[in-house]
N, C-alpha and C positions, 0 to 999 in steps of 0.2 A: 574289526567290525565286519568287515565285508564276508570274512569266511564265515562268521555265525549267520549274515542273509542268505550265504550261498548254501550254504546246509538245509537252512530253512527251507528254501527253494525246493531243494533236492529233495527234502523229508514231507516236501507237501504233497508229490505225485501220485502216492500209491494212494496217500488220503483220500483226496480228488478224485482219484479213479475208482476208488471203492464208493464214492459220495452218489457218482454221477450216474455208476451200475445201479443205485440202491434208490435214488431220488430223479426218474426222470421229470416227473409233474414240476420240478421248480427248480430244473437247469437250465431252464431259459433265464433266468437271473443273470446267471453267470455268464453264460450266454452273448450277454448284453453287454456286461462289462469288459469282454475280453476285445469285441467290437470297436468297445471306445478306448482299447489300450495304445495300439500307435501312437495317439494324439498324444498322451501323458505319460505311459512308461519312463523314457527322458527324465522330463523337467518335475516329474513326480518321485524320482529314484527308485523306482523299482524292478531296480535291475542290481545285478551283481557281476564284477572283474575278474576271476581267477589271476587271469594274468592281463598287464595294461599299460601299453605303451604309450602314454599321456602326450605325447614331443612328436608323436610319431607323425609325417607331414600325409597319410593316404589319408582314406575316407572312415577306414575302420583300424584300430585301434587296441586291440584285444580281441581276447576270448570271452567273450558276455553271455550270460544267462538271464533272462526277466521272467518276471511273473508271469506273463504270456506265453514264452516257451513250456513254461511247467505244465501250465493249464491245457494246454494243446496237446503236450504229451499224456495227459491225463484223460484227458477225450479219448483217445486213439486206445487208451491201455484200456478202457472200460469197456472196449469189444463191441458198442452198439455204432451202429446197427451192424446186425449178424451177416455175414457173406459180402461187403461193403467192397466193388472193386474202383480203383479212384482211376480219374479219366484224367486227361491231361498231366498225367505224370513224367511222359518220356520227352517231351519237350524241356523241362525243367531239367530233368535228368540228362540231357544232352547237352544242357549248358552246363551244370554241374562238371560233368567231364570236362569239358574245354575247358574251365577254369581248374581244373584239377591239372590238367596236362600241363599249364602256361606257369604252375608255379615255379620247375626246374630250371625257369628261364629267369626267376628274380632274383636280383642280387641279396634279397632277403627275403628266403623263403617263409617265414616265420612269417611274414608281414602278409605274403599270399594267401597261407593257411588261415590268416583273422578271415577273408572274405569267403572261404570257403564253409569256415563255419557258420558265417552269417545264414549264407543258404541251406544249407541245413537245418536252421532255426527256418528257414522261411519254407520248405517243404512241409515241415511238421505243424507247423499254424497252415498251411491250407490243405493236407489231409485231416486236419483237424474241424475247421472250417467248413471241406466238405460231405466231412461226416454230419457236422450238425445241420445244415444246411437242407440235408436230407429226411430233417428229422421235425415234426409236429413242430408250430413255431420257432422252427431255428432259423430260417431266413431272416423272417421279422425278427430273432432278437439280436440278431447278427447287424443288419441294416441299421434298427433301434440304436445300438452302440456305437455304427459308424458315425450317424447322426449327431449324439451325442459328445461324440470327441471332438467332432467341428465344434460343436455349439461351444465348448469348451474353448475351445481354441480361439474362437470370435469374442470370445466375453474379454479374452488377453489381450486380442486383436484393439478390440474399442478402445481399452484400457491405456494400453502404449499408443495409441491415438488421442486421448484428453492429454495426453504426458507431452504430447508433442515432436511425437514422431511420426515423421513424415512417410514412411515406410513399414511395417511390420508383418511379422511371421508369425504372431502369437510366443510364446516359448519354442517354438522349434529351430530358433536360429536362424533362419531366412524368410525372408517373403516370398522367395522363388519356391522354396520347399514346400510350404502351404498349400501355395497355388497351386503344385503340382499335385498333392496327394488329393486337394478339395476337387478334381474332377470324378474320382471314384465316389464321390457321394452325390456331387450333383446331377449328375447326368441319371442315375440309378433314381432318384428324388423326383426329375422330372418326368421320367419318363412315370410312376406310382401316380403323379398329377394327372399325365395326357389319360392315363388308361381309366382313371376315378375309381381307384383302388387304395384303400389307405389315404385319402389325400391330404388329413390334416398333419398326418406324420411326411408325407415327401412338400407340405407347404412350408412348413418349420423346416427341414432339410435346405428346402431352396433360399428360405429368406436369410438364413446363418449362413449359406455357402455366398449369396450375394455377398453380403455383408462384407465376408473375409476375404472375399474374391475384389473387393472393391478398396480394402484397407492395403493390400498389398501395393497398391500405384505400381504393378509389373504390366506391362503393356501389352506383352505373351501370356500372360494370366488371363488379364478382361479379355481378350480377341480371343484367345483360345476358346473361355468358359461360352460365351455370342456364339463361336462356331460350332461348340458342343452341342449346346442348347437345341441349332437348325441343324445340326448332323443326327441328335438324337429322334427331332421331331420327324423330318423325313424317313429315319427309317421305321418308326412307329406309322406311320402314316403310309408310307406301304406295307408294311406286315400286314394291319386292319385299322380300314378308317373309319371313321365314326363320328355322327354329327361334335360329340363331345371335342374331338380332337381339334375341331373347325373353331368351336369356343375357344380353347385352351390356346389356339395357336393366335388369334385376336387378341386376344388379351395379354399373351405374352410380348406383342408387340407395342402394345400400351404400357405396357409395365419395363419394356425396355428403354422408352422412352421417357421413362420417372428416372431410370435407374440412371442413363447415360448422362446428364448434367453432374452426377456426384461421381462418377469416374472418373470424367473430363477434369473436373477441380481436385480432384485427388490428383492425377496426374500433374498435371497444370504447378500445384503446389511443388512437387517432385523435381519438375524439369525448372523450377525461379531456383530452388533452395539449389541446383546441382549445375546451374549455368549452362545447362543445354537446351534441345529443343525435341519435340517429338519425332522430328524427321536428322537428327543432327547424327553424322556419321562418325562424331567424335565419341571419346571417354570407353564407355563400357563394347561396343559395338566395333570399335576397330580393336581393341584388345581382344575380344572375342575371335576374329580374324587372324590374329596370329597365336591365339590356342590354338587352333582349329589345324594352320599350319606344321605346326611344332609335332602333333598328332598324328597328324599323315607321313611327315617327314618320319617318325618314327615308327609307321606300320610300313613305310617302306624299305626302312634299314631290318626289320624285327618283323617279319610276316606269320611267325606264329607268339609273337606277342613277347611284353617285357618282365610280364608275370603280374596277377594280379592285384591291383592295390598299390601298383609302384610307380605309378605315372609323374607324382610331381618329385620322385628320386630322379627318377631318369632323363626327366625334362628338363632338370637343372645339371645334374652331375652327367648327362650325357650331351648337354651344350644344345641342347635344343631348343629351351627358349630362347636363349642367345641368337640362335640360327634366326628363329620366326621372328625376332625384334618384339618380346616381351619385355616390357620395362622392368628396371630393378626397383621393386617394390613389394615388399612383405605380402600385401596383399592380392598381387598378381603371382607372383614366384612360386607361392604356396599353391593357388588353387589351381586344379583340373581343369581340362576342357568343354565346353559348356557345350556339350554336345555328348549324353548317354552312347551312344553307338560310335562313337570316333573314341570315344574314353574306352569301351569294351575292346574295341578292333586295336587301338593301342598295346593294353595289356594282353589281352586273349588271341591276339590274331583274329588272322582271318576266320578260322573256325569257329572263336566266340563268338562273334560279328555274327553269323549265319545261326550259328543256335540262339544268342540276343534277338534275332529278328523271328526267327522262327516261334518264339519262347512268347512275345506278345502277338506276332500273328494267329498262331493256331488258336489261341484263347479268344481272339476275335470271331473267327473264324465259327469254331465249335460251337458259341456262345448265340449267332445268328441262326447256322443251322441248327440247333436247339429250336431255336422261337419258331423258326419256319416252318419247321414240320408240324407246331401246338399254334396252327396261329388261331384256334379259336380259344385256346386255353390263355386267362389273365398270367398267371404265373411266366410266358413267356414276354411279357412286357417290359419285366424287370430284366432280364436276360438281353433285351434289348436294350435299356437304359446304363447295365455294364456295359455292354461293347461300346456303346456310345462314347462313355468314360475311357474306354482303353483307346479305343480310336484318337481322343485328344489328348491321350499321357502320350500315346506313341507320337504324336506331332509334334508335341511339347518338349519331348524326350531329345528332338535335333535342334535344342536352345539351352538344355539344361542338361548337367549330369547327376542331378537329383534320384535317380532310379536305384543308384548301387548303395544309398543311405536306408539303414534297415527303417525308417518308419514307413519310405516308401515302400519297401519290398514288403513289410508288413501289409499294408495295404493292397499289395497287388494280391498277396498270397492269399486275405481274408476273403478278398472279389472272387476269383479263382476258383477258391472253394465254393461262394453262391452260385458259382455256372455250373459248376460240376454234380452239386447239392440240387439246386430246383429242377437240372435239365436230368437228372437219375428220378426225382420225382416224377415229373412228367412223362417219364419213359418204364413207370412200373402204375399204371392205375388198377391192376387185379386184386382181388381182395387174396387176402392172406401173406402178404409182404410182411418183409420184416422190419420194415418201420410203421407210423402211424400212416395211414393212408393219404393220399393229398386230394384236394379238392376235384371231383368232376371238372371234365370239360363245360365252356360255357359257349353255349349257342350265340356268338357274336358278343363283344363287349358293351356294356351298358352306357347309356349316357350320365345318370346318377347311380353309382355305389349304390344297388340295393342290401337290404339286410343280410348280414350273415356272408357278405363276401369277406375277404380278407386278404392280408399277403399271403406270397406261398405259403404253403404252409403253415395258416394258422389255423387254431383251433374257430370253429364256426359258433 
């Protein structure tokens, strides 16, 4: 069965690509739905294995294709926009190598090459993403979508909460996971709020991101998404402030003040059912300590890494949990180091460590000076609300090794692309472009959304 989905996969690209050449006026549809694909791809099946090493203890698993890769490949092969050069590429590409280099170093290469293709799939969803991005309503249906797979994911979320789970990820498998992906929508959400752009679409964004941000009972999730929130507002509020934003930030504090008793009893519930305490250094927190350990002791024996995807081989069959005093327990044995960048530096070495850092820096980075240079243009607001979001994955990122799972990198790739997409828009306003035009500059931001504004790129 899998090889007649894989085919199908395969046999949809040129379609798609001929659909998307032939039908711009209502590729924003699809647009939309490719948005909301991270969230469900998974637990939706719509993906396919060639090959699939089920037992296998890394993070990835096979060689996968989903609906999303086709689709993205399918953007890309329909040639729009014309002369389209994509920006943030060689940082990607710089980690690419380093993970290419680190595979000779695993005792199963095979297992390296799963993670190498994963990136692969994740370059091609963000030149895909900032093609569209670039293009008449693709931000918005791009956003649209991300929105969308949270809200999805919240309605799971609630669900295994009437069930009586004390914890939930929606179908993604963790609540860590969740968390981590639900700040690339929220922060982009708020910041649509602060600017009074689109609002009732980043209100809905915020109150599902609450929601699922609050079902999680991760402690680094609520604290993180709180610091988002005044990371994102402050740097909207220096870019350009506006009585609006002076509202926005009022009431946001009112409204954290609703929210913060039902986080408290989420947790509260978390820490009775698990015999700890919010401050207690046992359980998960000194185990974390000796991942952490286990990880260094191994980028110091292996300084250009043990190849990638093989961390909990080598952590066990190289006696280094042993070393760090990980207890013998399926569930500790198995998993990674809770820490994205000791988990890279591990496999990758040094050199992926430095292209991992570099790989969400520069995105920060780019994504600010974008808005800075537009700061009376709206469309740079949302460019502010991504960095926001990446600024608190990268935080997040030294508690969890959530980053190298493709719904996250999905996610990074689809954002990636909206920096790339709005900030090429903003940087081509002359007429006769080879996309649809984007909106004029706007003489200082409004305090009410007048008529006919819109997200980037939407049609007026």
């Amino acid at each position: 069965m899998k090889w007649v989905v894989l085919v199908a996969l395969i046999a949809l690209v040129p379609l798609m690509a001929t659909w998307f050449r032939d039908n711009r006026r209502n590729a924003h549809f699809v647009w939309t739905i490719m948005g909301a694909m991270p969230f469900v791809y998974g637990p939706w099946h719509l993906n396919a294995s060639p090959i699939s090493w089920a037992l296998w203890p890394g993070y990835v698993r096979g060689i996968e294709i989903s609906a999303l890769d086709t689709l993205a490949l399918a953007v890309i092969l329909s040639g729009y926009p014309k002369g389209f050069r994509l920006p943030l590429r060689w940082p990607m590409i710089l980690y690419f190598v380093a993970v290419v280099a680190a595979i000779p170093h695993a005792n199963q290469m095979m297992a390296g090459n799963f993670y190498a293709w994963q990136l692969i799939r994740m370059f091609l969803v963000f030149a895909a993403a900032a093609r569209i991005a670039s293009e008449e309503r693709g931000a918005q249906a791009l956003l649209t979508g991300m929105i969308l797979g949270l809200t999805i994911q919240t309605g799971y979320a609630i669900s295994a909460r009437a069930g009586g789970a004390l914890q939930t990820g929606g179908t993604l498998g963790h609540q860590n996971l969740l968390g981590f992906i639900s700040h690339m929508v929220l922060m982009p959400c708020f910041a649509l709020v602060l600017a009074g752009n689109r609002t009732k679409l980043g209100l809905w964004g915020l109150a599902m991101g609450a929601i699922a941000v609050v079902l999680t009972a991760s402690r680094a999730t609520i604290g993180l998404s709180a610091a988002g929130f005044a990371i994102t507002y402050v740097l909207s509020a220096m870019r350009h402030w506006s009585p609006r934003k002076a509202a926005v930030g009022l009431f946001a504090l009112v409204a954290l003040g609703v929210v913060f008793p039902f986080a408290q009893q989420s947790l509260e519930r978390r820490f009775v059912a698990q015999g700890t305490t919010a401050t207690s250094d046992e359980g998960e927190y000194s185990e974390r300590k000796a991942f952490e350990k286990a990880a260094k002791m191994m980028m110091a024996d292996h300084p250009l890494g043990v190849g990638p995807n093989m961390y909990v081989q080598v952590a066990n069959l190289g006696g280094y949990s042993d070393r760090a005093g990980v207890i013998w327990a399926f569930g500790s044995r198995s998993a990674n180091v809770h820490n994205s960048y000791l988990l890279v530096g591990a496999e990758t070495g040094y050199p992926g460590m430095i292209a991992f850092i570099l790989l969400i820096g520069s995105a920060i980075i780019y994504a600010l000076r974008s808005a800075w240079r537009n700061r009376n243009d709206l469309r740079g607001e949302l460019l502010v609300g991504i960095a926001g979001g990446f600024i608190i994955m990268a935080i997040h990122a030294l508690y969890e090794w959530a980053f190298v799972i493709s719904p996250s990198q999905y996610m990074y790739a689809l954002s990636l692309g909206l920096i790339a997409g709005i900030a090429r828009q903003m940087a081509q306003p002359k007429s006769g472009s080879s996309t649809v035009q984007p909106r004029p500059k706007l003489v200082g931001l409004p305090v009410v959304r007048p008529r006919g504004q819109d997200l980037p790129g939407a049609a007026a």
